[in-house]
Phi, psi and omega in degrees: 000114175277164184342158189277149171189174200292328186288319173240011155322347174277352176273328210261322177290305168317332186268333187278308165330348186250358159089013179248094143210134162285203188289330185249025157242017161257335184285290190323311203276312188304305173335287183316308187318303205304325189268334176206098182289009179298312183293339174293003176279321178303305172307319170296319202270345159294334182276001187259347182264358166299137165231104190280137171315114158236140225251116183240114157238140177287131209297330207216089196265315189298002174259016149303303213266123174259092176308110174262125192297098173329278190304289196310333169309310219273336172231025153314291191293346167292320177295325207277309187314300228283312164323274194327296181314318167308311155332283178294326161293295177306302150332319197257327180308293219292323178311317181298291182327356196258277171351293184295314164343295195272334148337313212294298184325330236234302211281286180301331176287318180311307214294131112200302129034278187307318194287330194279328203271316189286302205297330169291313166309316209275003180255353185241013163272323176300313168329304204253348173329321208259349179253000172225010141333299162260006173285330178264323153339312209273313194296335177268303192303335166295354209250282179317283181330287175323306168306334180286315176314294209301351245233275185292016185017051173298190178267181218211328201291310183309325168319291183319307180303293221286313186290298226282328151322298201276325169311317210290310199301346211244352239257347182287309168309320195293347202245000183278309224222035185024062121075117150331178171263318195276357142348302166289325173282319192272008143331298202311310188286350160274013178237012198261141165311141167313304177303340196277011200258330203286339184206146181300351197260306180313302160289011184248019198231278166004279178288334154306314158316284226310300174007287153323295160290008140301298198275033131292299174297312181112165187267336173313316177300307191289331156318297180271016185269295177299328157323275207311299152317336189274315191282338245261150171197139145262123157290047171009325188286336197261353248249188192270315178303333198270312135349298166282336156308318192277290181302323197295324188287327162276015193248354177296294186294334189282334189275321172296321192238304188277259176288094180252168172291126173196099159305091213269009169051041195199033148357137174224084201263139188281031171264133180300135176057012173236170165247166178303320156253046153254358183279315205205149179285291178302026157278011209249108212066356192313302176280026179064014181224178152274105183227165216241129171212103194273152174195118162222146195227127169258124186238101193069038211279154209118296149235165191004325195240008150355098194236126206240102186262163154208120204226120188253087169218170192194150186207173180181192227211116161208112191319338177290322164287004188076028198179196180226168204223119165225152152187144219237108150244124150315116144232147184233135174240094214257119146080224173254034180124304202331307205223129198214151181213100185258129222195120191198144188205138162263129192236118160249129199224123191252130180255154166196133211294147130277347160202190172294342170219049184216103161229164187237128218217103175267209167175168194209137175232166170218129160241125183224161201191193159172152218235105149288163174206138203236096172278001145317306177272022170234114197251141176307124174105006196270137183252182202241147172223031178292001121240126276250114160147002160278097209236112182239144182253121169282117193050044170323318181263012169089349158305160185281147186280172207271331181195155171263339188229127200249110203245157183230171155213144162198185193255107145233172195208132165208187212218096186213149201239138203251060196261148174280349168258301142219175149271152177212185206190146161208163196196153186219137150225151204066060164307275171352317191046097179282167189289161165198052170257083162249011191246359192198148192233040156264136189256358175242019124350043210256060206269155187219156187273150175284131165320130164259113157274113162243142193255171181196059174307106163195176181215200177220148141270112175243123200282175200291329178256035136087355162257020168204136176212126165275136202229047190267167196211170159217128189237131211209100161245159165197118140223146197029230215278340183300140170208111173214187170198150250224120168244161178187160146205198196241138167231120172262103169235105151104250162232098174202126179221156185221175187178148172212152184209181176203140162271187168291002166267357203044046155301115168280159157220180192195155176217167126213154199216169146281144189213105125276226190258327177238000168213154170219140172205131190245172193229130171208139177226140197206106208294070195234161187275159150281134197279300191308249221315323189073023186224178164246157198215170181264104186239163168235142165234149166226143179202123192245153201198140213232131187213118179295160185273147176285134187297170184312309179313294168304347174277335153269001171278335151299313170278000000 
């Protein structure tokens, strides 16, 4: 059993409640407790799930005990033994008698076999007598050697190799000079299978094929016909299924081992003024930890429609809710003032596993906020870009506007599913379409901010030691007249991250940053158009982020 950690500690706790850790793996494990006081809540609730034995007697125990009729047992099983044996006896007769039958049976077809074959044969022997003389001397003691091997049940194959060698030195003469009978039997009997070798009935069964396929074939044929039978193997390795087995495992190592897909739940997007949770809610906790995020962004700084966004949030990951709890303050500084937006939203994201490498994460934001308006610096007819490809005219008929200051509430809901290979994500904000008639003091006026969609794809590459990692992603927003989509990623080497995206305008953006393991800070800059200016301009965002080491819980949800 290795050292007590954070990873089998729930083992270690288990053993002990169970009373198996010796003395000195109980010395151990309080060390570890003692070096990390976290775990004593973990120590505790193990000790609250022990349940001491307790010893119940029952009143009326003796109507437990089933009295069994003893003698009827004892001679069922005597009859069933007394059965079997008869079986197996009767079995074992009738098999022999089959047997000896077909020995008989086996034994009269050879000899008659031998006899049509001596009679085919017997006009070309005397002729050849005198030039195969000494092949069949060399040819019998091998033969005589075999019979002996199988007699002694030796192995049969080297023997069998060794005749079927010495047949082979004759085989040219044999077929030049039409092979003797007794040649042909004892070929025959050097091309019979070892097992089928093993007993005298088996080889005169043997040899009756072979027999045949001489004097069908010829004996060069009928040789290299058992040759062929003797070596014949299936190969497994060729079949379609086996092929396909093969590729799939290499295509398992290929997914597993050099450049694999490993979603790092920690995403960095080039869309001007948004973060991963503003791409998507359900970023809110992913990473099991607590993190801290600062984002301030100049947009178009300079001229007229000039916008100072600045933004403050923090999330984290908590078992007790099953989920992740964020929550985001906002301000936007529009122009010299004119237009001011102060803004907070609580965000909840409930995770839920559907296997080990799939969760699916829904979420609910409620925002509420309010929109100043300083109409000294807004002379009637001055038009607006406060979001941003959207151009609103201020005071058309020239009347004083109605109010300075305007409160909203609103809804968004997303969706985003979670994988070790990506994530993908869709989302709606401001469902409500909250009143936003701040540009006008007609009152029959109804003007409502347009639903934000946003869509959301990507994944990470992470090399095997963990020091370069690829990050791309693709982002699809439309609100009001905005409809774009955003393609880009991030390289990660080491703690250096660099980055890029272009939208469907051929917008550029560029990022570079610093990444550790608990703080981060980027740099982003982005070319993007003004509807009002009717040109591209230059924004900066800088985001810096604070990230807590992840609780016990969360490491294990991570690993």
């Amino acid at each position: 059993m290795s050292n007590p950690s954070f990873s089998n500690i729930d083992r270690w706790l288990f053993e002990l409640m169970e009373g198996n850790l010796s003395p000195e793996q109980i010395a151990q494990l309080e060390s570890f407790l003692m070096q990390h006081p976290e775990l004593d809540v973990d120590k505790d609730v193990w000790t609250q799930a022990k349940v001491d034995h307790q010893e119940y007697i029952y009143p009326h125990q003796d109507k437990f005990v089933r009295r069994r009729p003893v003698g009827l047992y004892s001679a069922i099983g005597f009859f069933t033994i007394v059965l079997l044996t008869s079986l197996a006896v009767y079995t074992n007769t009738n098999s022999d008698f089959t047997e000896d039958l077909a020995i008989a049976r086996n034994q009269k077809d050879f000899e008659n076999e031998k006899n049509a074959i001596s009679e085919s044969v017997n006009s070309t022997k005397v002729k050849f007598t005198n030039s195969l003389n000494a092949s069949t001397r060399k040819i019998d003691e091998q033969a005589n050697e075999l019979k002996y091997s199988a007699t002694q049940d030796k192995s049969l194959v080297n023997t069998t190799k060794a005749i079927a060698n010495a047949v082979g030195q004759h085989e040219n003469k044999a077929v030049k000079l039409n092979v003797t009978e007794e040649e042909l039997s004892v070929a025959s009997l050097a091309q019979v299978e070892p097992e089928m070798t093993k007993a005298p009935v088996n080889k005169l069964v043997a040899l009756k094929a072979d027999l045949i396929d001489i004097k069908e074939t010829g004996f060069e044929d009928a040789n290299e016909s058992k040759r062929t039978m003797r070596f014949a193997k299936s190969d497994y390795k060729v079949t379609f299924g086996s092929r396909l087995h093969k590729m799939g495992r290499n295509l398992q190592r290929m997914l597993d081992n050099p450049i694999a897909l490993r979603n790092q739940r920690d995403p960095y997007y080039h869309v001007p003024g948004m973060q991963a949770m503003d791409v998507n809610f359900s970023s809110i906790g992913t990473m099991l930890a607590t993190r801290v995020q600062a984002t301030g962004r100049a947009q178009w700084l300079g001229s007229d429609n000039q916008q100072i966004m600045s933004q403050l949030s923090i999330d984290g990951y908590s078992y007790a809710i099953r989920g992740g709890l964020g929550f985001q303050m906002s301000h936007n500084y529009y122009g010299l003032g004119e237009i001011q937006n102060y803004n907070a939203a609580l965000t909840y994201s409930p995770k839920f596993s559907v296997s080990r490498g799939v969760t699916v994460e829904p979420s609910v934001r409620f925002k509420m906020g309010s929109k100043m308006l300083d109409s000294k610096n807004l002379l009637p007819g001055t038009k607006v870009e406060y979001d941003r490809s959207t151009v609103q005219e201020f005071l058309v008929n020239g009347s004083a506007p109605i109010g300075k200051q305007l409160w909203y509430k609103d809804l968004g809901l997303g969706l985003m599913v979670n994988t070790k290979w990506f994530y993908a994500g869709i989302q709606g904000d401001d469902l409500f379409n909250h009143y936003d008639n701040i540009y006008s003091n007609a009152l029959e006026d109804q003007r409502r901010v347009g639903s934000h969609f946003v869509a959301t794809l990507g994944t990470d590459y992470e090399s095997i030691k963990k020091t370069i990692t690829v990050s791309p992603y693709i982002v699809y927003q439309q609100r009001e007249t905005l409809k774009e989509a955003w393609l880009g990623t991030t390289v990660k080497l080491k703690w250096l991250t660099v980055g890029g995206a272009i939208s469907s305008n051929l917008e550029p953006a560029a990022s570079i940053g610093l990444k550790f393991q608990q703080f981060a800070i980027t740099y982003n800059a982005d070319y993007t158009q003004s509807a009002l200016l009717n040109q591209r301009s230059l924004s900066h965002q800088m985001t810096i982020r604070f990230v807590s080491k992840p609780s016990r819980i969360g490491q294990r949800l991570l690993n």
